[in-house]
N, C-alpha and C positions, 0 to 999 in steps of 0.2 A: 847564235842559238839555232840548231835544228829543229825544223816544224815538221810534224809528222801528219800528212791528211789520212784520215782513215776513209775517205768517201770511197775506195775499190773496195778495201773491206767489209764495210757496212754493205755495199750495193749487193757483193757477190752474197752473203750472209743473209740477205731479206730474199735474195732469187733462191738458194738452195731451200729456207726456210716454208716459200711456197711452192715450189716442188716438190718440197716433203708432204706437204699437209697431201698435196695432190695425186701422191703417192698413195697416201694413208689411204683414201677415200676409196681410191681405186684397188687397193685391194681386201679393201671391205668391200664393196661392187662384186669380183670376183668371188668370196665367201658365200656372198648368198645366191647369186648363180649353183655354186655349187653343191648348197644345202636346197637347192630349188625353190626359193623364197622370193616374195617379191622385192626389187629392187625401189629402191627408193633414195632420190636424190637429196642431200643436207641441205638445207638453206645457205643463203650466201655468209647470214652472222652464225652459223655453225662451221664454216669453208675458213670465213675470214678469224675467228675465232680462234683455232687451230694453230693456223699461220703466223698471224701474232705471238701464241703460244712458243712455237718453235723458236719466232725471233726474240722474245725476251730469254729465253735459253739460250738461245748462239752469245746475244749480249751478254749474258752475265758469266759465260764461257771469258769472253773477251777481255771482261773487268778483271776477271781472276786473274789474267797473266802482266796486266797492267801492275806494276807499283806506287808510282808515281802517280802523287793526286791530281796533280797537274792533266796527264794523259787520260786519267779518270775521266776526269769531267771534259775535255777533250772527246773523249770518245762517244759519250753520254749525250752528249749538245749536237753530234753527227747523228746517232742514232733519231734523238729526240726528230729534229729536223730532216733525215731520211723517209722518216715512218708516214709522216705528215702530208710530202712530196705528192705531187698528181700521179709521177711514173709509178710509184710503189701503190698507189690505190688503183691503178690502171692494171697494174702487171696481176695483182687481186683479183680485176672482176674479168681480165680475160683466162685465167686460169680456171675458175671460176666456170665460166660460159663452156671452155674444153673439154672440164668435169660434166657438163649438166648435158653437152654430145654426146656423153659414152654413157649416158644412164636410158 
């Protein structure tokens, strides 16, 4: 039987995922710079919020190409237990902290 780890996929999937939000933020930042409005930093459960947002998106990306229920829940049990991880709540609040330098 071949075992398939999805841990590099899952890992890269929650980094692009907070990058994106970090993205977002930032050029919303940018916007009202440019509308000359005050800037105003999200809270961290509006940062993290987001983030999550995007990873339950990349995930359910990921189920779609899955067939197999087997890899389903496979996948599902990685995500489950990636999201949970200290590095993924880590990689959150310094992402986080990066955003709240540029504001």
């Amino acid at each position: 039987m071949v075992t398939f780890e999805f841990d590099e996929q899952v890992d890269s999937a929650i980094e692009k995922s907070v990058k994106s939000a970090l993205r977002f933020y930032n050029e919303l930042r940018k916007a009202a710079i440019q509308r000359g409005e005050k800037q105003v930093a999200p809270s961290f459960d509006a940062f993290s919020s987001k983030a999550k947002g995007l990873m339950e998106a990349n995930k359910q990306v990921a189920m779609g190409r899955l067939r197999a229920l087997v890899m389903r829940e496979m996948l599902e049990r990685t995500w489950s237990q990636k999201l949970l991880n200290f590095s993924t709540q880590k990689l959150l609040r310094d992402s986080y902290e990066t955003l709240l330098r540029r504001f």
